[in-house]
N, C-alpha and C positions, 0 to 999 in steps of 0.2 A: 287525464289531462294530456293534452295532444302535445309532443317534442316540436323542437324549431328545426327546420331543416336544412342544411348549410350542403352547399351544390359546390365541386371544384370542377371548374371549367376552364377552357385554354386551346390555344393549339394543339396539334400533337407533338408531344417529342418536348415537352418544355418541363416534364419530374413533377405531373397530375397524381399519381399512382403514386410515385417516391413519398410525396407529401402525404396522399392519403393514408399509406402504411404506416409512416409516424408518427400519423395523428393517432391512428387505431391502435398502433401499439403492438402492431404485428402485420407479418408480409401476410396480407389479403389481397391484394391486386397482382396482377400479374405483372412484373419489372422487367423491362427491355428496351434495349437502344433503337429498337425498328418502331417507325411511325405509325399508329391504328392497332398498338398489341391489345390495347384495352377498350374492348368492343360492349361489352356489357357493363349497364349499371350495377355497380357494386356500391352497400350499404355498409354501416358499422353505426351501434350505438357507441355515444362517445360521452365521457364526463370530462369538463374542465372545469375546476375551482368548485362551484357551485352548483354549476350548468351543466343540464344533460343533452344530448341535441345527437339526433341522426347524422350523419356525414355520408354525401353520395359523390360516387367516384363517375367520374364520366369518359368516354371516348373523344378524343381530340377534335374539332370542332372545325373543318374545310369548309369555309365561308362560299366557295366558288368548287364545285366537283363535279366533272360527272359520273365519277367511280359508285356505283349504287351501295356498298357498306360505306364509304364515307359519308354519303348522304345518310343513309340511314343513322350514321352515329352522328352526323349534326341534328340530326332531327331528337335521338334519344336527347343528347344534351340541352336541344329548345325544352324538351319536356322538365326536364332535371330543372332547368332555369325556371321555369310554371309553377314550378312545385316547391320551389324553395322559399324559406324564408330570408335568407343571407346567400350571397354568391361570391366566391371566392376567385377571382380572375386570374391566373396563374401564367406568366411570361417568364422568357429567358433572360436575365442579363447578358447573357456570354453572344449572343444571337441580337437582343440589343430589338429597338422594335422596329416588327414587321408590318407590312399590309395587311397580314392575315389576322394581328394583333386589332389595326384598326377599324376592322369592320367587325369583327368578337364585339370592340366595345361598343360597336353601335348597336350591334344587336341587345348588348347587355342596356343600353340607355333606354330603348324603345320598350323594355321588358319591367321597365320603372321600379326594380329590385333594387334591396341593400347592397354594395358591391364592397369588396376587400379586394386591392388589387396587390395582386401578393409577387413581387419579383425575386425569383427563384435564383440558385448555383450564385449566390453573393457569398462566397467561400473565403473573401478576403474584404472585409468589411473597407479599410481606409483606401485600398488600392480602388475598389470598384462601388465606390461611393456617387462620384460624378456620372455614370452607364447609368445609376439608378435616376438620377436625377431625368434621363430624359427620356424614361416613361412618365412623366408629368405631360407628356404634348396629346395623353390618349384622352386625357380629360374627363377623365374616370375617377378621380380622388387621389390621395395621397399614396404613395408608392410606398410597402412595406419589403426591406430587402430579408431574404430569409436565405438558407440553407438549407432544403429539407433533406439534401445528404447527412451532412454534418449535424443535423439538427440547431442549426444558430435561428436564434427572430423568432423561433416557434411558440413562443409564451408570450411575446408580446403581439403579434398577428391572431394568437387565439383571444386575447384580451379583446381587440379590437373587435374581433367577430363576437364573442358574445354580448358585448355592449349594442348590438344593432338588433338584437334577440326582440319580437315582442312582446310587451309586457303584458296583454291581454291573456297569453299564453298561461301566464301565471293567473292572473285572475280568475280562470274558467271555473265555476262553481255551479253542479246540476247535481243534484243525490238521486233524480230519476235511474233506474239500474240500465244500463247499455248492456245491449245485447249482439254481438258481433255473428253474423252467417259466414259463413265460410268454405268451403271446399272445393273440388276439379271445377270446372265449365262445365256446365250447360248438367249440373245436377237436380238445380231446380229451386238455386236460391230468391232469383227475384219473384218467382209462381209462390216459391210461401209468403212473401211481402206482400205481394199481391191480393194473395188471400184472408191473408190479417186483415190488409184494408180495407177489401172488398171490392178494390178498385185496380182498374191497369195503371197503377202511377208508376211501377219501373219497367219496362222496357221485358218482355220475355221474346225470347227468339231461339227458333232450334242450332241457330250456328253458334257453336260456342265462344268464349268470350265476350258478348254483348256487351256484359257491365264492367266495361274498366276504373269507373270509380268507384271510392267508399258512398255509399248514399245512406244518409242520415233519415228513418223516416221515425213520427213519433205517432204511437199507438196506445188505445187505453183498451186495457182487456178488464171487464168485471170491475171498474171502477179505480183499477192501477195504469198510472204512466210508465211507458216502457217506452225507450231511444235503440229501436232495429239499426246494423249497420250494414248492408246490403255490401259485398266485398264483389272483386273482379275475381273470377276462377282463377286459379293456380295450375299451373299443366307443367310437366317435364318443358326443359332447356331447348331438348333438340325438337320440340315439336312448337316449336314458336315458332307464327310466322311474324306476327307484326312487330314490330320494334316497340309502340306501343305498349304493348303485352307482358313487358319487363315491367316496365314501372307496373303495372297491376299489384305483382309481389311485393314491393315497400307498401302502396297504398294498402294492401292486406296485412302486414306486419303492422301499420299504423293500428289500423284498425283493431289490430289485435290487441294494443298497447291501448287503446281506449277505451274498452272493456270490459266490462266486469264477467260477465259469462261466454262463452262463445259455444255456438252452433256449428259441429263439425258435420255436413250433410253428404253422404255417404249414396248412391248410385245401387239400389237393393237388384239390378239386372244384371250390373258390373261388378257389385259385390267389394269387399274393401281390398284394398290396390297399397303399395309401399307410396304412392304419392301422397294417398289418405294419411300415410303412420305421418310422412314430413307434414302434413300441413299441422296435423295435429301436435307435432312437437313443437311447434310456433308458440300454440297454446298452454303447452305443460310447461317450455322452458321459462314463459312468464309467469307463471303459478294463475292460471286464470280457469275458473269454473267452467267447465265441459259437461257439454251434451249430444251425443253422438243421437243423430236422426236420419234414421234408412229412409230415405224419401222413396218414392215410385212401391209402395209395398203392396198396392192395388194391382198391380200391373203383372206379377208372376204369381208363375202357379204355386200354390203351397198344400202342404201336408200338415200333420199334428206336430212335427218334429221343427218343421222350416225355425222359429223361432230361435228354438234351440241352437239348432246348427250355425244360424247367424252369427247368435252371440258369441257365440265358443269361436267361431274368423274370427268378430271381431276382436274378442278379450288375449289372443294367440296372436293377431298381428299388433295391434296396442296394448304390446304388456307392461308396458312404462310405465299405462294409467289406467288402472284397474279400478281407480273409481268413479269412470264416467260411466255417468249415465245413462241409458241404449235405450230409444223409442224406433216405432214403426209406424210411419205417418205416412200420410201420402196430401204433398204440398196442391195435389189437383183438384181431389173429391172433398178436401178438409178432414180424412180420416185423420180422431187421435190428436189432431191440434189444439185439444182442451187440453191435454195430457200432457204438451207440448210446455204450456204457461205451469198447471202445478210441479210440473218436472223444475223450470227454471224458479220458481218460488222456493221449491226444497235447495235446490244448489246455491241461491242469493245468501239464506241464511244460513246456511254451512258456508258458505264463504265467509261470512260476519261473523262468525263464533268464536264466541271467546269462553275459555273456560279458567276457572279461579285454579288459582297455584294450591292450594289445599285440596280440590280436588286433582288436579293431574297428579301432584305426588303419594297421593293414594294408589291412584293406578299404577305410578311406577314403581313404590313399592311392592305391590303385588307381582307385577311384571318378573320383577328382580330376583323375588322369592319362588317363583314360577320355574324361571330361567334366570344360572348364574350366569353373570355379565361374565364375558371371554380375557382369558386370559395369556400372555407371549414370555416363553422364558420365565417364568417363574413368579413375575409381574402382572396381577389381575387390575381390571377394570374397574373402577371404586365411582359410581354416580352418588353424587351428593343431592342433587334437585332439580327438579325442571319447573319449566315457567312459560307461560304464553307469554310474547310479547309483540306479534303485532296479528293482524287478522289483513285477509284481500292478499294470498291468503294466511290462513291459519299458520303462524311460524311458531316454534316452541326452538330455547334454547335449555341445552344437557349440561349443564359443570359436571365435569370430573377429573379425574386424578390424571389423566395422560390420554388425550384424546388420539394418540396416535394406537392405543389399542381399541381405541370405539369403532372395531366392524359394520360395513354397508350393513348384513346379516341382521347384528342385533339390533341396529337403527330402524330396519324394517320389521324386525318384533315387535319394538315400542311402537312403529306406527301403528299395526295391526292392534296391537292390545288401546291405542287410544279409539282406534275405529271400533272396535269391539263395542264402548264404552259410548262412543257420542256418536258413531256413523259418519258423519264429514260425507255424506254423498255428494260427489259433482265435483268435489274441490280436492285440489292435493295439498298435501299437508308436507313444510319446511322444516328442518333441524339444525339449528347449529351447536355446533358440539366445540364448547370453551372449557379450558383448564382454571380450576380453581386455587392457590395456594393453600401449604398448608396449614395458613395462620388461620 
């Protein structure tokens, strides 16, 4: 299910950034008195009350420039505004409104978004009550006075904003599995859509980044409906040129969050790269099914070993996720794209697995009489039971006596000895480790 996306937009210089930190719960943006410090889109998953929703940070918004990074950061923010579901309109009271305020809001009118117009540094609610009142001449809605120094208004300005959430959002109901492409530019994700299809429906081109958005295509293989999400490449920071090319990365993390398996495609010329481990921890930090695909494997020369040696880069640079899956396909000739579908069939229902509590505490008992749980000071590690309890993916929670001696170590035994026992190919596997009394 896709998040609602909530845009903070503004001048520069009016506490864009200050705000967003506080919403996120931590300094992620960069804070400074000088005008245009916040040049890049920055994101943060956000939870309010009920509501989970993306939060994007933007660079200040010079309605009239002809400074070429100002332009370019009005331009990220037109985009940030495109993409949004809710937009957050952020002014100064202490500055009081400007010119550059009133053409923000026309921009923000023509763009026919939900707007929150949030008036900032209200540090003294009775004194600077009347300053808020004439932000009402921008004709944008109701003026919410806030502090995001001080944190004052922050709970009711977020009420606000979650109330303009769409509700469809919630609605979305499809059990067809989604399957997310993913990796650098120009590796060779829209050539494999392509060839699913059988058709040029997306866009292939040798100059990297072509596809800057998520595209949805829906394919039936042998009789199964599958939802491909076709992602924009992912490249290092300093080698962006377009402004553009930022948001790609949200629309990729989207993506990623929509997902049930994801395709991490991998460059078999270029071989795997530390941009591969980050994109791939996109996908392991959301617990989503992985499948590593060396695309181009037609294309270099190989030995009896080449295989071999692949797998060992790849299982050495992604050691985090040693249980993704590794094919050798080539997205051009169709090499291995059968292999492709049974690979993600095996990882769909290892994602879905569920195992009964009678059996996993067989295996941990075993486990335990294997290897004794670790013990600090004189104070040993006492597990009382495990339990699956959710799947997508597989989470199992540990009671025991003092989860402050439950070692990473033996956490990764017990995973090992579940894998042992069911495989979990494709999918990582969660732990929570809860204290049980000793009633």
């Amino acid at each position: 299910m896709s998040k609602p996306i909530v845009a903070i937009v503004g001048r520069p210089n009016v506490g864009k950034s200050t705000l967003f930190n506080m919403i996120a719960g931590e300094r992620i943006a960069i804070v400074k008195d000088t005008p245009g410090v916040t040049r890049d889109r920055i994101y943060a998953e956000v939870s309010w009350l009920n509501h989970n929703f993306t939060l994007m940070d933007t660079g200040g918004i010079e309605p009239e420039t002809s400074n070429q990074m100002l332009r370019s950061m009005r331009e990220q923010a037109e985009m940030a505004i495109e993409m949004a579901d809710v937009v957050m309109f952020v002014v100064d009271v202490q500055q009081g409104v400007l010119d550059a305020d009133y053409k923000v809001a026309d921009m923000l009118r023509k763009a026919h978004k939900d707007i929150v117009l949030v008036v900032n540094k209200v540090d003294n609610y009775d004194k600077m009550l009347p300053d808020v009142y004439e932000f009402y001449n921008l004709g944008i809605g109701d003026p919410h006075p806030i502090s995001s120094l001080n944190k004052m208004g922050l709970g009711d300005m977020l009420d606000e904003v979650t109330a303009l959430f769409p509700k469809d959002l919630e609605e979305e109901e499809d059990e067809r599995p989604r399957i997310a492409i993913v990796g650098k530019p120009n590796v060779g994700k829209s050539s494999l859509i392509n060839k699913l299809l059988g058709e040029n429906r997306v866009i292939v081109s040798d100059v990297a980044g072509t596809t800057r958005d998520a595209i949805d295509t829906d394919i039936c293989w042998e009789g199964k409906d599958y939802v491909f999400i076709d992602t924009a490449g992912l490249r290092r920071k300093n080698k962006i040129k377009e402004e553009i090319e930022r948001y790609s990365i949200l629309r990729t993390v989207s993506a990623v969050e929509r997902a049930d398996v994801v395709v991490l495609m991998i460059d078999a010329e270029e071989g795997i790269t530390e941009q591969d481990a980050k994109i791939a921890g996109i996908a392991h930090d959301r617990g989503r099914g992985m499948i590593i695909a060396v695309n181009k494997w037609d294309a270099i020369e190989k030995d009896n070993h080449s295989v071999k040696k692949f797998t060992n880069e790849i299982r050495n640079t992604l050691s985090f996720m040693p249980y993704a899956e590794i094919l050798f396909i080539s997205a051009k000739t169709g090499q291995r794209i059968p292999k492709l579908f049974d690979a993600l069939e095996t990882v769909i229902q290892n994602h879905s697995m569920r195992i009964a509590t009678g059996v996993v505490n067989e295996i941990l008992m075993e486990a335990v009489a294997m290897q004794q749980p670790p013990s600090d000071k004189g104070r040993r590690l006492k597990i009382y039971y495990m339990t699956q309890v959710s799947v997508k993916p597989p989470t199992f929670v540990v009671f025991v006596n003092d989860k402050r001696l439950m070692h990473f170590s033996y956490t990764r035994y017990l995973e090992n000895k579940i894998r042992e026992a069911f495989g979990f190919a494709g999918t990582p596997l969660r732990f929570l480790i809860r204290e049980r009394s000793k009633k």
